[in-house]
MIFIDREN-399679 format. One record per residue (C-alpha): residue in one letter; y, x, z. Coordinates in Angstrom, 2 decimals. Layout:
N
type|v|u|w
A|Y|X|Z
...
This chain:
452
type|v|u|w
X|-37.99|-30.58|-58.82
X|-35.59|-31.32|-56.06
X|-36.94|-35.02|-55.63
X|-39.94|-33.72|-55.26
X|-38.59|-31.00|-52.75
X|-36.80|-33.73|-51.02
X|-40.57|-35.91|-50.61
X|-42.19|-33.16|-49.53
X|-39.08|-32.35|-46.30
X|-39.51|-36.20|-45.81
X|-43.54|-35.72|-45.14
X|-42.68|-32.85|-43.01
X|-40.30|-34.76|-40.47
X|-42.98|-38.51|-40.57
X|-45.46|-35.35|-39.57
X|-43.10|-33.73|-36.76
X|-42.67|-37.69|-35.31
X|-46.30|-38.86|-35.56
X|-46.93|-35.72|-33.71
X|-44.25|-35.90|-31.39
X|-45.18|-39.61|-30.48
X|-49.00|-38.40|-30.11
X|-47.65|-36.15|-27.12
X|-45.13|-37.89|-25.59
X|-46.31|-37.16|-22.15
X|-46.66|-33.34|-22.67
X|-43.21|-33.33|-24.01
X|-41.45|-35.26|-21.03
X|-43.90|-33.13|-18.82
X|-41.79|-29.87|-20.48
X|-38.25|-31.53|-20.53
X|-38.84|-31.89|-16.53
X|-40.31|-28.38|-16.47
X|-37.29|-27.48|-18.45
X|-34.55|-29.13|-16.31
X|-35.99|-28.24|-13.40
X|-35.21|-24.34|-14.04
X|-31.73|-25.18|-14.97
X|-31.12|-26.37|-12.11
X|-32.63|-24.15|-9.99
X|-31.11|-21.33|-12.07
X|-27.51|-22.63|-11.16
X|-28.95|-23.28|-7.55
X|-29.47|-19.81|-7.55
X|-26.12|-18.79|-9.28
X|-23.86|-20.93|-6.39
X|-26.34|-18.94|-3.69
X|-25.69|-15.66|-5.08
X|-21.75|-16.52|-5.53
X|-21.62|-17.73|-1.93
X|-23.51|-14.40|-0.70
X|-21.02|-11.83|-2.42
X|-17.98|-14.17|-1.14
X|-19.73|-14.35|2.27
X|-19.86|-10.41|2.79
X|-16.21|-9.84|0.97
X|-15.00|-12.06|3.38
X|-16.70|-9.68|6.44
X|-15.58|-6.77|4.40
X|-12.11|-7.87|4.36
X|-12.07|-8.50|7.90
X|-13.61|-5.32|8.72
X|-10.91|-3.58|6.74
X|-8.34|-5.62|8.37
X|-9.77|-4.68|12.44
X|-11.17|-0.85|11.75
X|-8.54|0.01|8.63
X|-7.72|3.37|11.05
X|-11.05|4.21|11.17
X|-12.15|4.01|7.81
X|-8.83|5.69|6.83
X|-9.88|8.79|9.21
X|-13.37|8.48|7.70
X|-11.52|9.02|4.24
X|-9.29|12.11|5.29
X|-12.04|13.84|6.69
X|-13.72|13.50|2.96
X|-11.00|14.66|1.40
X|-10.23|17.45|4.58
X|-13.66|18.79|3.03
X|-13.34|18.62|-0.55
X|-9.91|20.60|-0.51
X|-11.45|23.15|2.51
X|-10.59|26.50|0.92
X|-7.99|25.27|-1.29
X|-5.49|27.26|-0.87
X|-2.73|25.14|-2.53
X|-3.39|21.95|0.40
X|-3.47|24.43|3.33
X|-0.86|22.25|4.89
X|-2.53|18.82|4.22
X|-6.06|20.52|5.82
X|-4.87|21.93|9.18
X|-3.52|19.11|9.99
X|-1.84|16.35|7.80
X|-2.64|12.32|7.69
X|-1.46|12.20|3.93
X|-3.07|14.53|1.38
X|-0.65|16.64|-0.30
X|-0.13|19.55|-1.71
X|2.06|22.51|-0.61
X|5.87|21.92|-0.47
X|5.59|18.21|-1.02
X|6.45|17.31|2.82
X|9.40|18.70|4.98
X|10.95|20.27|1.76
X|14.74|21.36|2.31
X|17.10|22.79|0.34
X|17.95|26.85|0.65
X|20.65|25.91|3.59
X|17.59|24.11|5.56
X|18.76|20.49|4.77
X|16.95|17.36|3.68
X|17.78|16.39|-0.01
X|19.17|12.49|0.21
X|17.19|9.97|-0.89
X|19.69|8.52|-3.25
X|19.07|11.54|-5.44
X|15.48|10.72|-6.00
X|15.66|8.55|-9.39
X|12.28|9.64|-11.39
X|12.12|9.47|-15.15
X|9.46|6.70|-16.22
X|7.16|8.88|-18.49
X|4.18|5.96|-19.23
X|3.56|2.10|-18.89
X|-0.28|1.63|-17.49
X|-2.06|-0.47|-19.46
X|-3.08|-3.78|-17.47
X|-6.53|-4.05|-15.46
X|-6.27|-7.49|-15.48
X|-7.62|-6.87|-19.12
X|-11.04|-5.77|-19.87
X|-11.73|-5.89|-16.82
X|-15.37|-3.77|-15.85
X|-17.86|-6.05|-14.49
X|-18.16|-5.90|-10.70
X|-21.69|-6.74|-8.75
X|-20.08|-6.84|-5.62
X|-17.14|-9.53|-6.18
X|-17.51|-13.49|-6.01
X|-16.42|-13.74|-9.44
X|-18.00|-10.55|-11.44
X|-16.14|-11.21|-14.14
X|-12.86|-11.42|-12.54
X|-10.87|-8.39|-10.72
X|-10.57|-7.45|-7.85
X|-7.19|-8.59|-7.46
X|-8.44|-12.21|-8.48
X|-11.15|-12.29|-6.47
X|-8.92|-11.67|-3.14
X|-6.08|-13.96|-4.28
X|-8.15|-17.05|-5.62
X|-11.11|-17.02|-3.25
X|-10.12|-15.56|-0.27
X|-6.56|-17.32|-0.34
X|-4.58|-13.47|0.22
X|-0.89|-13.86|-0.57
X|-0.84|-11.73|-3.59
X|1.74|-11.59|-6.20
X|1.43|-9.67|-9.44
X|5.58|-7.71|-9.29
X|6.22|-4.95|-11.29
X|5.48|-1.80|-9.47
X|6.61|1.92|-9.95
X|3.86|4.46|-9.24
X|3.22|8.31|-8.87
X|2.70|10.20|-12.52
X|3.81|13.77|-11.72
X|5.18|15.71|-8.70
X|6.83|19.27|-9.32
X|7.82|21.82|-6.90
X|10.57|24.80|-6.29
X|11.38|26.32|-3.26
X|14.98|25.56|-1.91
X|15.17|22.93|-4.64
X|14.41|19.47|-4.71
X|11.25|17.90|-6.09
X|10.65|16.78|-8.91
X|9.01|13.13|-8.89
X|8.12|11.30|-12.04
X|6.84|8.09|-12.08
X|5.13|5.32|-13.93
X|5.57|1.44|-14.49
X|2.98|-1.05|-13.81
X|2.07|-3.93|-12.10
X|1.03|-4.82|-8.34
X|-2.00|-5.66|-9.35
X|-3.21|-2.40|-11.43
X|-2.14|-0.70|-7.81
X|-4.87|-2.99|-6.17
X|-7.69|-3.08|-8.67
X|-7.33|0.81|-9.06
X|-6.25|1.30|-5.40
X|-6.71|-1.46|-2.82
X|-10.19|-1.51|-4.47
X|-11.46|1.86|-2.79
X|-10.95|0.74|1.11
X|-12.86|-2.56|0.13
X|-15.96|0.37|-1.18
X|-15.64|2.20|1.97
X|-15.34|-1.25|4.16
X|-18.33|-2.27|2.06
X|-20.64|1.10|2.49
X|-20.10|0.85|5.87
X|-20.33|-2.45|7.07
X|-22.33|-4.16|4.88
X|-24.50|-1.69|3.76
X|-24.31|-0.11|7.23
X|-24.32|3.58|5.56
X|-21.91|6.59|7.16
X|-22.97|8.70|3.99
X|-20.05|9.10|1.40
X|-22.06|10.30|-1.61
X|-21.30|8.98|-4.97
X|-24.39|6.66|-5.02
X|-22.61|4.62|-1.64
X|-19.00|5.36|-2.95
X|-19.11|5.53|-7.04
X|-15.37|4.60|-7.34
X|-14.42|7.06|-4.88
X|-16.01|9.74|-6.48
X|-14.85|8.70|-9.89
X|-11.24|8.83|-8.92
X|-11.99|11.52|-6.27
X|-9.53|14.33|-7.98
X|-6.14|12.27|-6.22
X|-3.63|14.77|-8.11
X|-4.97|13.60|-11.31
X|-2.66|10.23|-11.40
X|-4.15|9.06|-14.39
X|-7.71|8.36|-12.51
X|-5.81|4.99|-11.33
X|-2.13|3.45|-10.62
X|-1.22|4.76|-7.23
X|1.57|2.77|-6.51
X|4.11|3.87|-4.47
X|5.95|2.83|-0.95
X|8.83|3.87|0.84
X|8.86|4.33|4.65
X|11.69|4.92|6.48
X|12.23|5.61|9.98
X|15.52|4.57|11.84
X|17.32|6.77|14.42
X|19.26|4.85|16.46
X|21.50|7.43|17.47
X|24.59|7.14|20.83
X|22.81|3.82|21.96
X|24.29|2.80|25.37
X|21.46|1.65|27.91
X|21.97|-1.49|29.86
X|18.48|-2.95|30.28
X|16.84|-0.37|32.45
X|18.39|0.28|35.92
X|17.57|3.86|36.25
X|19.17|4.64|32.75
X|21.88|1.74|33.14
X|25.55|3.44|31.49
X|23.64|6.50|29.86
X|23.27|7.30|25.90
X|19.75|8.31|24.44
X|18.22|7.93|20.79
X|15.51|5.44|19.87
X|13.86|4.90|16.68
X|12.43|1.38|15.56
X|8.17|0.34|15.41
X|7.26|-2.09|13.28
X|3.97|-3.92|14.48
X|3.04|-5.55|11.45
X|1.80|-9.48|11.44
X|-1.85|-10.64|10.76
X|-0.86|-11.84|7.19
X|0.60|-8.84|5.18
X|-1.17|-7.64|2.57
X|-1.93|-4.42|3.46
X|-2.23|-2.91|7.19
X|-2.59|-5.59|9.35
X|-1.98|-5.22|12.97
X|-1.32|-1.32|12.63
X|2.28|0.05|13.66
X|4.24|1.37|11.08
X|8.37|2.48|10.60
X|10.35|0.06|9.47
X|12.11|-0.53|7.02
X|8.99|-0.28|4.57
X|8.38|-1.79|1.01
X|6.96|-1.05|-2.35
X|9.01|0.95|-4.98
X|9.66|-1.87|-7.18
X|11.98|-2.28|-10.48
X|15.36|-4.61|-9.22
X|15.42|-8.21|-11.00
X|18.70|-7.36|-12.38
X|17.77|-3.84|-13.19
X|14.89|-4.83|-15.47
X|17.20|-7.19|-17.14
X|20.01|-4.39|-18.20
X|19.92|-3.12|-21.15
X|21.78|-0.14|-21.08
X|20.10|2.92|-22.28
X|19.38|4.83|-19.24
X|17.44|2.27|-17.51
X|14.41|2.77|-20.46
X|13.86|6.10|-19.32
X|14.81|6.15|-15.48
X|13.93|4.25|-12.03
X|16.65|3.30|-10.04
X|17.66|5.20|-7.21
X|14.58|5.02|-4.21
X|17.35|4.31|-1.90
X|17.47|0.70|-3.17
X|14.08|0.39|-1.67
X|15.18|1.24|1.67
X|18.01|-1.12|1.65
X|16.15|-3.93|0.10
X|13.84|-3.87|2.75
X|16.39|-2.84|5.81
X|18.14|-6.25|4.68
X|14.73|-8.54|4.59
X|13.13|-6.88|8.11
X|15.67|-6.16|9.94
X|17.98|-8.61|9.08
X|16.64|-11.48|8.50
X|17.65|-12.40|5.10
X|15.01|-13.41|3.01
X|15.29|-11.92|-0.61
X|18.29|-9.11|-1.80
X|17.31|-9.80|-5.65
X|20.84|-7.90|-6.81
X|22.09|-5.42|-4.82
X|24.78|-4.47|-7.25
X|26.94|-7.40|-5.81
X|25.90|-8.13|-2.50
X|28.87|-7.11|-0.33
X|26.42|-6.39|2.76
X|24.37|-4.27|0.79
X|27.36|-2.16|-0.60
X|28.13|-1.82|3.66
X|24.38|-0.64|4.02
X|24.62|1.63|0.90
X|28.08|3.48|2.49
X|26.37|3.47|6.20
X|22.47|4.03|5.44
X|22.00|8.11|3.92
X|18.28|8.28|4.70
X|16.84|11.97|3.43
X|13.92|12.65|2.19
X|10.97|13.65|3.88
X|8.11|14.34|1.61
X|5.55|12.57|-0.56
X|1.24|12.20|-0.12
X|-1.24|10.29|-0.61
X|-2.81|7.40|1.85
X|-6.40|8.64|2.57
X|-7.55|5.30|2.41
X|-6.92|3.71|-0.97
X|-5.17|6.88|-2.26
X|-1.88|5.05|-2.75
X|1.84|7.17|-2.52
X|3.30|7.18|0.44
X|7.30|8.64|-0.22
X|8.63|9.05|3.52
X|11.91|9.34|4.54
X|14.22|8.58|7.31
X|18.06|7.76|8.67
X|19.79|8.30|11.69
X|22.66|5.55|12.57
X|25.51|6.64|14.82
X|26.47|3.51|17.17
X|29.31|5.84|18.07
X|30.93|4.77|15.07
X|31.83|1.32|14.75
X|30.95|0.11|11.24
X|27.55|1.48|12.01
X|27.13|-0.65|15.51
X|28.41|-3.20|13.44
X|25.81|-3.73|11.41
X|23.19|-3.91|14.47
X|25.38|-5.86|16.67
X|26.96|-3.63|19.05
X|26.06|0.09|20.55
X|23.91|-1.13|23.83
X|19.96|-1.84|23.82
X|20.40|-5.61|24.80
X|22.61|-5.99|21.76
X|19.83|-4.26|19.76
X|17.42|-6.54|21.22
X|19.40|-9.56|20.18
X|19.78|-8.39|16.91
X|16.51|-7.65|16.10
X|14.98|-10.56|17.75
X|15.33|-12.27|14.07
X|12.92|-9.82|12.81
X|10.29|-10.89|15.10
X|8.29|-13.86|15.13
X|8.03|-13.55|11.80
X|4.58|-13.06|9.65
X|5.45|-9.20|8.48
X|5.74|-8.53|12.39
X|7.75|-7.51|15.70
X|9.92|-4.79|15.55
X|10.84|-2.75|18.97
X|12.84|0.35|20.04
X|11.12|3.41|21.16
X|13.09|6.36|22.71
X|13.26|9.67|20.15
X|11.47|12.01|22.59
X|8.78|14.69|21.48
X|6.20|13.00|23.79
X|6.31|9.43|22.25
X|6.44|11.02|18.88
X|3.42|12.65|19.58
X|2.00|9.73|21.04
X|2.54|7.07|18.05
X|1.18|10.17|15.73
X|-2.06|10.18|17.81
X|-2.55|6.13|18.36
X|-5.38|4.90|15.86
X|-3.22|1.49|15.14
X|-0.52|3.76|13.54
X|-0.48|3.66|9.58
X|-1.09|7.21|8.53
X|2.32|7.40|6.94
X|3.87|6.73|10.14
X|1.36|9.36|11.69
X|3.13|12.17|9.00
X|6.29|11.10|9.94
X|5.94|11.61|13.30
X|4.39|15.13|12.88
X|7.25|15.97|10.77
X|9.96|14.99|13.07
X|8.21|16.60|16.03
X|8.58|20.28|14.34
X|10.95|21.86|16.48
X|13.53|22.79|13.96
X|13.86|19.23|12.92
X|13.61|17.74|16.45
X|16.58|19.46|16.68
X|18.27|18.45|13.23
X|17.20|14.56|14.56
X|18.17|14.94|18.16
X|14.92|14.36|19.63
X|14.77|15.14|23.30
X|11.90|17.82|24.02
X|10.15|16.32|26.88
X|7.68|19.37|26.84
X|6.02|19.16|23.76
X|6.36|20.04|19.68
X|3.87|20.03|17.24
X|4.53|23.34|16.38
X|7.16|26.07|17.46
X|8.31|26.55|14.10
């Protein structure tokens, strides 16, 4: 039986070859045929690819010329959505951040600003990575690769993946400080959840050429679209800090020559940061990030808790303002234990960026140069020593940085320029109330935001 199976399978495949030979011409005709589609088919592929990488790239450029105006073009959608809401009646009359009520210009029951050193939020959750299972994206390069990816390895951005704290929770009590709580995660999950939605709106309205923000032009948007739900994607969060300079003697300009005044510093960031290129912002200003050394303790407190958000400030004071290139432990750093004793910034309040819906904590700190540890630290109590010692901050590829004097005017000027980052824009509405003008010194040169 199975010899005789095994003569008929052998009568089969002479069969298949006879045949085979008999239409040898037909068969290389469809082998050509065949080959042909492949490679057009990849032809096509490489076209497509180049197309999608093509418009990201004009989509990223767009974002990085007109981020102001897509940001405004954001607020306003959000402006609308919470119109009636009686719990963001602050935010709606008149905010760049979206927040609720109580989250900005919050002071204890004596009418002071709670310290920022105060502000060390329990970690409630870890966010699970989206550089796993990633959703499959029609409008990247790579649509199998995020967003993140796409940006770092095709466009060349200078990306890194840190660890990254970011909003869970926010709780509020008059006269009492707020209650932040946050979340660990990654850079990335911040940009793929994030970064992502000013690339949609850069997208809608550049390439697409469509002013509508429906969900059909703006799914992602929409999806996420309830921002006080913080599990709808990883808002990471940044710290922004404004610097009083505060008794600074005046011996550049002739008419002022001798006389003391306030300034506060403007950052105009560089053409290669990763995020608001070109736009003036406070300084110092950095991402809420976990220390090297903290993430390698192991004492019990530091499973539960983020370290103090004034490490932020003086991480990034040190790197912009300074000049020093990395403060990776702060614990023994002997300058940074100066800037911990002579920095107290307060904090301001907490929103969201309209934009891509990040968290934008602000805050700010007033330096005496009356005193002389403080001058110290920037060199001397007169603007040309100021100058000098913040000409190391310039030139480089975050930015300049210059002095601007703490009047009501040029507060209300920076809040109304389009370059300014809309965190800087809160900041300066904030300060420019008249009963913290007054707890910040600013000079009324005929103008508040408000008389209250």
């Amino acid at each position: 039986m199975v010899m005789e199976l095994f003569k008929a399978a052998l009568g089969a495949l002479r069969s298949l070859w006879d045949a085979i030979n008999a239409n040898s011409g037909i068969l290389q005709i469809m082998l050509t045929v065949l080959g042909f589609m492949v490679v057009t088919r990849n032809q096509l592929i490489q076209e497509k690819f180049n197309d999608r990488l093509n418009n990201m790239k004009k989509t990223l450029e767009a974002i990085s010329t007109d981020r102001n105006l897509f940001m405004e073009a954001a607020l306003d959608l959000y402006r609308e959505a919470n119109r009636g809401n009686e719990d963001c009646s602050e935010f709606v009359d008149g905010g760049h951040l979206i927040y609720k009520n109580g989250w900005v210009d919050c002071k204890d029951e004596n009418g002071h600003f709670f310290p920022l050193a105060d502000f060390c939020p329990p970690i409630l959750d870890v966010y699970p990575s989206t550089q796993e299972n990633i959703p499959r994206n029609k409008l990247m390069p790579d649509m199998n690769e995020s967003y993140a990816d796409n940006c770092k390895f095709h466009l060349g951005k200078n990306l890194f993946n840190a660890p990254l704290y970011a909003l869970n929770s926010v709780k509020t009590e008059p006269g009492k400080r707020l209650e932040l709580a946050v979340t660990l995660g990654s850079y990335f999950d911040f940009y793929n959840t994030c970064e992502y939605l000013s690339f949609e709106m850069a997208y809608c309205r550049r390439i697409l050429g469509r002013k509508d923000r429906t969900a059909r032009t703006l799914p992602r948007r929409f999806k996420q679209r309830d921002l006080f739900d913080t599990s709808n994607r990883f808002p990471g969060i940044g710290i922004n800090t404004i610097i009083i300079l505060k008794n600074m003697t005046d011996d550049v300009d002739d008419e002022a020559k001798g006389k003391k005044a306030s300034f506060f510093l403007l950052h105009k960031r560089g053409n290669k940061v990763a995020e608001g290129m070109g736009n003036y912002h406070v300084v110092p200003a950095g991402s809420y990030q976990p220390l090297l050394d903290y993430i390698e303790r192991e004492d019990t407190d530091s499973d539960h808790y983020a370290e103090t958000m004034k490490n932020t400030v003086l991480r990034e004071f040190g790197e912009e303002l300074l000049d020093y290139e990395e403060f990776l432990d702060l614990n023994t750093s002997d300058l940074l234990q100066r800037l911990d004793k002579i920095l107290q910034p307060v904090f301001l309040g907490v929103g969201f960026e309209p934009l891509n819906t990040k968290t934008e904590v602000l805050s700010a700190a007033v330096v005496d140069l009356d005193d002389p540890e403080q001058a110290k630290l920037f060199g001397g109590r007169t603007k040309r020593s100021q100058y000098e010692t913040l000409f190391g901050a310039n030139g480089s590829y975050e930015g300049d940085v210059m002095l601007r004097p703490l009047t009501t005017s040029m507060l209300r000027q920076y809040e109304n320029d389009s370059r300014s980052t809309a965190s800087m824009k809160e900041i300066m509405r904030i300060l420019s109330r008249k009963h913290n003008a007054e707890l910040f010194g600013v000079v009324d040169t005929g103008w508040y935001h408000n008389k209250q």
